[in-house]
KEKE-912556 format. One record per residue (C-alpha): residue number from 1; residue in three letters; y negated, x negated, z. Coordinates in steps of 0.25 Angstrom, whole numbers, plus 2048, in hexadecimal, padded with zeros to 3 digits. Each point is the difference from the previous one (the first is absolute). Layout:
% KEKE-912556
<NUM; ala; <Y; X; Z>>
...
END
This chain:
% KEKE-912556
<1; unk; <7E5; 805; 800>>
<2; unk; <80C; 803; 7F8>>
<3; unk; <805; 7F4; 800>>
<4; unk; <802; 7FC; 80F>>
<5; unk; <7F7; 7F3; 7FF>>
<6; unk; <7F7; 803; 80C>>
<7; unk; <803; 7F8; 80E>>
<8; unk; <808; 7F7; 7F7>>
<9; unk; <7FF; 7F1; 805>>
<10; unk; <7F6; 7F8; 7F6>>
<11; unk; <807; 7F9; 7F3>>
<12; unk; <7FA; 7F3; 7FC>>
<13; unk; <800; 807; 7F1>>
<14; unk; <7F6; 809; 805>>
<15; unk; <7F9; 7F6; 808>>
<16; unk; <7FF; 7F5; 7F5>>
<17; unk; <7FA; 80C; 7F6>>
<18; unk; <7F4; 803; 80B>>
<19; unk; <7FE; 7F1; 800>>
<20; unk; <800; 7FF; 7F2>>
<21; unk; <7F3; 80B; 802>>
<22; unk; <7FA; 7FC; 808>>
<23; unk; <7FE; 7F0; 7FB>>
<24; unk; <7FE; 805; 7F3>>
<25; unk; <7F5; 80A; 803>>
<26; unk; <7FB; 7F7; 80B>>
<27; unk; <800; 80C; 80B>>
<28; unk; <803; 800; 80E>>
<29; unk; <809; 80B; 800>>
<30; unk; <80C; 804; 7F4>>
<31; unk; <80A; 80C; 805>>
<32; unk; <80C; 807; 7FB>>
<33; unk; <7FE; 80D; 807>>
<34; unk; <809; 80C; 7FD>>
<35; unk; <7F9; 80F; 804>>
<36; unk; <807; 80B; 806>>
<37; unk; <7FA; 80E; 806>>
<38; unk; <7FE; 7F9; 80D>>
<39; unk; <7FB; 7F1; 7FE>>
<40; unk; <7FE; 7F5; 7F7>>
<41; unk; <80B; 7F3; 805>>
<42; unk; <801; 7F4; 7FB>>
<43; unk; <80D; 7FB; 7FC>>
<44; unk; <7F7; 7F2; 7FC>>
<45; unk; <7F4; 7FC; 807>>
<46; unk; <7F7; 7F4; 7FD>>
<47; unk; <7F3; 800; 809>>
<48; unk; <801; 80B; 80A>>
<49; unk; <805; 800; 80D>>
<50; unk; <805; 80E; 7FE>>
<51; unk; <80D; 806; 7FA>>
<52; unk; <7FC; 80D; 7FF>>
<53; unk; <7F4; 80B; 7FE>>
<54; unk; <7FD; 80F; 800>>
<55; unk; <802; 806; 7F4>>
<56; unk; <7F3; 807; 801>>
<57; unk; <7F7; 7F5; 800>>
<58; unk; <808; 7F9; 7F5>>
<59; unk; <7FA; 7FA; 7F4>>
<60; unk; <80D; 7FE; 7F9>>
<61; unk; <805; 812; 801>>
<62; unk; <7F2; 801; 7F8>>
<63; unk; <806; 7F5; 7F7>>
<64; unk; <80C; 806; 7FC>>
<65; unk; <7F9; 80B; 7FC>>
<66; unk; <7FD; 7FB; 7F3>>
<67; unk; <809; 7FA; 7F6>>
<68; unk; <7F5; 7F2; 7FE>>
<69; unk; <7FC; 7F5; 809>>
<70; unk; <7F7; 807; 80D>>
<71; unk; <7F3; 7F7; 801>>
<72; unk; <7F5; 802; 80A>>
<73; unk; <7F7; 7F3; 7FD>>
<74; unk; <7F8; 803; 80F>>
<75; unk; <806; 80B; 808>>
<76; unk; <7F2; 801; 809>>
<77; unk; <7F9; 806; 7F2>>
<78; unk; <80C; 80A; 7FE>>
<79; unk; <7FE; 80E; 808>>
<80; unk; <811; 801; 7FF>>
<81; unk; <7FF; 7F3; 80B>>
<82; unk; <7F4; 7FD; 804>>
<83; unk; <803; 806; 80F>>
<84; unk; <810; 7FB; 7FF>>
<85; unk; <804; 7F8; 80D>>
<86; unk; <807; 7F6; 7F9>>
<87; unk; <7F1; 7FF; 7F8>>
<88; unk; <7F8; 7FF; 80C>>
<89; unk; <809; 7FA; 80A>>
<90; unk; <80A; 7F5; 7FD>>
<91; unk; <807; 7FD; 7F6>>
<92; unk; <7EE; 803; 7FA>>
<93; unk; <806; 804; 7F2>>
<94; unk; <7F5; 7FE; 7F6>>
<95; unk; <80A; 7FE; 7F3>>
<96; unk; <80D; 806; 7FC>>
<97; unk; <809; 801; 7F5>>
<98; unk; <80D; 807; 7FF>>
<99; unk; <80B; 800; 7F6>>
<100; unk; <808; 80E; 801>>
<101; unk; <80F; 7FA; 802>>
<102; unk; <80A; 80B; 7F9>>
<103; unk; <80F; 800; 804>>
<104; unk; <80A; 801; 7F3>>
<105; unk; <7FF; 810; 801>>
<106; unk; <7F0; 7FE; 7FE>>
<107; unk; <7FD; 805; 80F>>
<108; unk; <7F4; 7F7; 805>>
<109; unk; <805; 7F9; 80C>>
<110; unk; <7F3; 7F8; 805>>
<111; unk; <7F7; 7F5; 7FB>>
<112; unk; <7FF; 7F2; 7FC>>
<113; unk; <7F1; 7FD; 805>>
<114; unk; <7F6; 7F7; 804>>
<115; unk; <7F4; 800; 809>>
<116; unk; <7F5; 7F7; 802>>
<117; unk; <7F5; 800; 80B>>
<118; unk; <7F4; 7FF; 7F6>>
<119; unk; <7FD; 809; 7F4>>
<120; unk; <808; 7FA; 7F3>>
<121; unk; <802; 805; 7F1>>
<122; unk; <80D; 7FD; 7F9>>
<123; unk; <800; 7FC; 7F2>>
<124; unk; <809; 806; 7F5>>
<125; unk; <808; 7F3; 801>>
<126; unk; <801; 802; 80F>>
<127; unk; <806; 811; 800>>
<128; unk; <80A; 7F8; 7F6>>
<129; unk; <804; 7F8; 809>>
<130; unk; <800; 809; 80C>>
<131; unk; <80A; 809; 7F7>>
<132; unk; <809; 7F6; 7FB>>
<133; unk; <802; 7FC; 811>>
<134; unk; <802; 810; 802>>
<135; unk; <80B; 7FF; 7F6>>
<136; unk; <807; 7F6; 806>>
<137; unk; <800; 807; 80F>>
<138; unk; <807; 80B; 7F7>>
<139; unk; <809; 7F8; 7FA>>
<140; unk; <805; 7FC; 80F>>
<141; unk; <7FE; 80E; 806>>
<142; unk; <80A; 805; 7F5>>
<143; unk; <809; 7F4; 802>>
<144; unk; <800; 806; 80F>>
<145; unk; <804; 80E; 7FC>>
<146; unk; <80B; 7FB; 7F7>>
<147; unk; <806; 7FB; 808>>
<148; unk; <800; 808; 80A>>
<149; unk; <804; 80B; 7F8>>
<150; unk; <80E; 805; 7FA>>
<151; unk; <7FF; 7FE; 7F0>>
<152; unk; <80B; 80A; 7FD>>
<153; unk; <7FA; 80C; 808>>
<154; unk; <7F1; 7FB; 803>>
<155; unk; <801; 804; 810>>
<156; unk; <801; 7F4; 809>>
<157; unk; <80B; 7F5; 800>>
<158; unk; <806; 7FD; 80E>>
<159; unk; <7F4; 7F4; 801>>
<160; unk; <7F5; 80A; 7FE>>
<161; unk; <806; 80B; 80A>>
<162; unk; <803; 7F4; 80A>>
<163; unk; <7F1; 7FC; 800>>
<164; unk; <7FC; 80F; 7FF>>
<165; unk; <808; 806; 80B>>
<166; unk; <7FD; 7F3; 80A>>
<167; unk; <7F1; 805; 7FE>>
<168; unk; <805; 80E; 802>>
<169; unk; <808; 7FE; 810>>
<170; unk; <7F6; 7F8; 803>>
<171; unk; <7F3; 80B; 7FE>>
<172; unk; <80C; 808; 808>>
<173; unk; <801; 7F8; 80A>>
<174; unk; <7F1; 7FE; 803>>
<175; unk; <7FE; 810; 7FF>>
<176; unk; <80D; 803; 807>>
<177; unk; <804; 80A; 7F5>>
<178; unk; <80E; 801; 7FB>>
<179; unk; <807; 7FC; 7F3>>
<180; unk; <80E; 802; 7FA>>
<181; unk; <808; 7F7; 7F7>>
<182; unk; <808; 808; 7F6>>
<183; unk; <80B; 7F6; 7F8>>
<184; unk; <807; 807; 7F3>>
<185; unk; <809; 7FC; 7F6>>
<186; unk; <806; 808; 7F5>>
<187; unk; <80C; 807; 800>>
<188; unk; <80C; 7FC; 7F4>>
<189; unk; <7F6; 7F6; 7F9>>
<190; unk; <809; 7F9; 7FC>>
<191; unk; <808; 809; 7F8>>
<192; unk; <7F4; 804; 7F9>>
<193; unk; <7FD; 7F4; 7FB>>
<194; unk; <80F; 7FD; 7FC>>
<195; unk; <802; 80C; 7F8>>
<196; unk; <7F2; 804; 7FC>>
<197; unk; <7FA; 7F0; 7FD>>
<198; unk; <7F5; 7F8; 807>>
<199; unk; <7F5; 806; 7F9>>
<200; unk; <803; 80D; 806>>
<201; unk; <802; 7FB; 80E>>
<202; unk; <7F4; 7F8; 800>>
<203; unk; <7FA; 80E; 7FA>>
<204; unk; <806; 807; 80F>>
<205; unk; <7F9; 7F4; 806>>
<206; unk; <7F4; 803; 7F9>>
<207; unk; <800; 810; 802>>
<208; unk; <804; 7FE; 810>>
<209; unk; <7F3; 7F8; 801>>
<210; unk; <7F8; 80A; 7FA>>
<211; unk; <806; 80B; 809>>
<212; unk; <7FC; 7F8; 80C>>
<213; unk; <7F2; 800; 7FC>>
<214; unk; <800; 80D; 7FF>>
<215; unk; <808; 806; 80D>>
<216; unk; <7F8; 7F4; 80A>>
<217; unk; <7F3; 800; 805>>
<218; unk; <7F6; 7F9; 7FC>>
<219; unk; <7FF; 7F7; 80D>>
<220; unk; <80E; 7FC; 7FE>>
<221; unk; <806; 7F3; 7FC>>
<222; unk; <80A; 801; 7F8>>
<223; unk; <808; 7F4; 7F6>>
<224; unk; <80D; 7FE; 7F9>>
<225; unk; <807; 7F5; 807>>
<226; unk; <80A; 7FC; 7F6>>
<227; unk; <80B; 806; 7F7>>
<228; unk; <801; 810; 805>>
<229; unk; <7FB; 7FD; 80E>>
<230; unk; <7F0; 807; 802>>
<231; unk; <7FA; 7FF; 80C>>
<232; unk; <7F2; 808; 809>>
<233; unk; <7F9; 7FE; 80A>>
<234; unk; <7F9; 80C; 806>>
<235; unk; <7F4; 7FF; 809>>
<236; unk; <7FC; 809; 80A>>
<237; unk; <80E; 807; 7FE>>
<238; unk; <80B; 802; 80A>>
<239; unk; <80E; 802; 7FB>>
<240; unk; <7FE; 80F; 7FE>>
<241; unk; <7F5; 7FD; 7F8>>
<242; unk; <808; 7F6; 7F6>>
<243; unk; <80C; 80A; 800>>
<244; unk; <7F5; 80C; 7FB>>
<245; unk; <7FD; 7F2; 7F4>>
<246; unk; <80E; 7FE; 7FE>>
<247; unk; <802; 80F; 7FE>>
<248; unk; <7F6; 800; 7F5>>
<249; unk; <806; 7F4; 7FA>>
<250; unk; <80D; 807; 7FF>>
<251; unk; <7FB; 80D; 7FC>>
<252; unk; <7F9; 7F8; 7F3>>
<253; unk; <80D; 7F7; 7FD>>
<254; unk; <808; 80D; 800>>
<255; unk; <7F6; 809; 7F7>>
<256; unk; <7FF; 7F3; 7F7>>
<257; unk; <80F; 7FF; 7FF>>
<258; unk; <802; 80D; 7FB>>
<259; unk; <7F2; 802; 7F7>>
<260; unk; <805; 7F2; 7F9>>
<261; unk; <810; 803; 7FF>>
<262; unk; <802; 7F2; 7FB>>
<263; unk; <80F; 7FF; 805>>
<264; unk; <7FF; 7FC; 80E>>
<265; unk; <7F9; 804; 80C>>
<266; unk; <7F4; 7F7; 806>>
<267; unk; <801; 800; 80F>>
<268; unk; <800; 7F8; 80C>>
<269; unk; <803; 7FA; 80F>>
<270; unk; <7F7; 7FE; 80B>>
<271; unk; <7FD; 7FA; 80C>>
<272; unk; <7F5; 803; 80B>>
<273; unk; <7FC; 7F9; 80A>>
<274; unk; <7F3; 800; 808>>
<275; unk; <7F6; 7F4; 803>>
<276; unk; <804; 7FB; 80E>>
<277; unk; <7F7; 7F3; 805>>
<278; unk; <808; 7FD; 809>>
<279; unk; <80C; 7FF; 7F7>>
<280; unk; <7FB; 7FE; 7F2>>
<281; unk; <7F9; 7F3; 802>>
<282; unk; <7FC; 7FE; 7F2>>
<283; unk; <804; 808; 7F1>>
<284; unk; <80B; 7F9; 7FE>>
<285; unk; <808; 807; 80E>>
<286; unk; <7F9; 80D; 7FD>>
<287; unk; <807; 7FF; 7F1>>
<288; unk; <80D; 7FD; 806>>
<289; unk; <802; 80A; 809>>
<290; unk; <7FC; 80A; 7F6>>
<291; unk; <80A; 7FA; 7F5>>
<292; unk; <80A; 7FF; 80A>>
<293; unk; <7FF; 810; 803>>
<294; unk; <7FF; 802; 7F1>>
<295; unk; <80D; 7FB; 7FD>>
<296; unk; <807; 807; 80C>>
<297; unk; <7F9; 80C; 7F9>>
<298; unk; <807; 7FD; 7F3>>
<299; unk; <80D; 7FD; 804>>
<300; unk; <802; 80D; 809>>
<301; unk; <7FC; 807; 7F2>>
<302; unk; <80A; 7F9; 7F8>>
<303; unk; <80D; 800; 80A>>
<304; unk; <800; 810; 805>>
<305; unk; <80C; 7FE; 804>>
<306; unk; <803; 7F1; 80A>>
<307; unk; <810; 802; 7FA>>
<308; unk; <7FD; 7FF; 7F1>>
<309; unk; <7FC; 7F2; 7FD>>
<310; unk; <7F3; 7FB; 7FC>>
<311; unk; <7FC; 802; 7F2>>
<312; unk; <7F5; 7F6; 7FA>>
<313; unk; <7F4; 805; 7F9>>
END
């Protein structure tokens, strides 16, 4: 799930939308279910005692699928189901119908869907209505993703990368494996953005980002905080790890400062530190630690020489 919505606490927007379903289609069940490789989780849940399901035996991964509504009027009379656990055992499935639910990009997330204990047919008035709920759970998983994501560069905002990376220590925690925090801010932004103009800082802002994307893994967590200041989270990554990452990173700002000779070079200051439990208590002293290395890192590359006084960037 590219948005980071699994294991999120339920929202009364999502909750009302199910409720919505499941009194309008008079059905004991109405779910929100997002799909991954792994499992189907149900980030709203009218009916079922359950949060979560196995991918394998979903009916929502064969809903999205397809681009229309997935119907199964009695799933003991379809040879896909017949023999599926959540047929023959509870929750007895006999009637589904899914909506695929598509993220701004077009990349199918999961389902809005009904399910009923006894075989049932939906009339063209009722897949109209099941679409026009499905649209409205977009509407609220793109209001999520808005605002969690930075609108000049399009990677995460500091909310985003606060609810991402808690999700991130705490799968480190529970699996003892390591992770590293990488803070970063770019070197002489301001004087880019005095001489040059805003339009071209915001243009560094936006290249910087794309770099990242490029140089980090694709299980890292990485956001713009604010202003210059970028920040990653590395799982599974001791510091050597996140200095090999920071080595690629610098390798691309420098081979991008030189192929795009705009006046200035694009570089940056950084801070490791490595996820301690029984020091970083939560993101927010992990991120201060790492800042705090960050800018020591800065100033001893802007004052070589402790007799000369300090010049601002």
């Amino acid at each position: 799930m590219s948005l980071g919505i699994m294991d999120t606490p339920p929202e009364e927007r999502f909750d009302r939308l199910t409720r919505m379903a499941k009194r309008l289609f008079g059905v004991p069940i109405a779910l929100v279910s997002l799909v991954d490789d792994h499992r189907q989780w149900f980030k709203s849940c009218v009916g079922l005692p359950v949060q979560e399901t196995s991918a394998d035996i979903s009916f929502c991964g064969h809903a999205i699928l397809g681009n229309d509504i997935f119907v199964i009027p009695d799933a003991l009379l379809d040879e896909r189901f017949a023999d599926n656990p959540l047929v023959l055992n509870d929750p007895k499935i006999r009637f589904y119908a899914g909506c695929p639910l598509r993220a701004g990009n077009g990349l199918k997330l999961g389902t809005l869907c009904i399910i009923d204990r006894k075989p049932r047919q939906l009339t063209a008035d009722d897949l109209e209505a099941l679409q026009d709920l499905a649209c409205m759970v977009e509407r609220e998983l793109d209001a999520i993703q808005l605002a969690t994501l930075d609108e000049l560069t399009g990677i995460s905002n500091r909310r985003g990368f606060r609810e991402l990376a808690d999700k991130s220590l705490k799968f480190c925690l529970r699996h003892g494996t390591a992770a590293s925090l990488i803070f970063m801010d770019l070197d002489k932004f301001k004087p880019i953005n005095d001489e040059f103009g805003h339009a071209e800082g915001d243009r560094v802002l936006i290249d910087f980002a794309g770099l990242m994307k490029t140089a980090f893994r694709d299980s890292d967590v990485f956001a713009r905080l604010g202003g210059d200041e970028f920040v990653a989270l590395l799982t599974d990554a001791s510091n050597e790890v996140a200095e090999e990452v920071v080595g690629r990173l610098r390798e691309a700002t420098e081979k991008y400062s030189e192929q795009a000779n705009r006046g200035y070079a694009l570089a940056f200051s950084y801070g490791i530190v490595e996820f301690n439990p029984a020091i970083h208590l939560s993101i927010d002293a992990l991120l201060a630690d790492s800042d705090r290395q960050m800018y020591a890192a800065k100033k001893s590359r802007r004052e070589p020489h402790p007799e000369a006084p300090e010049t601002p960037l």
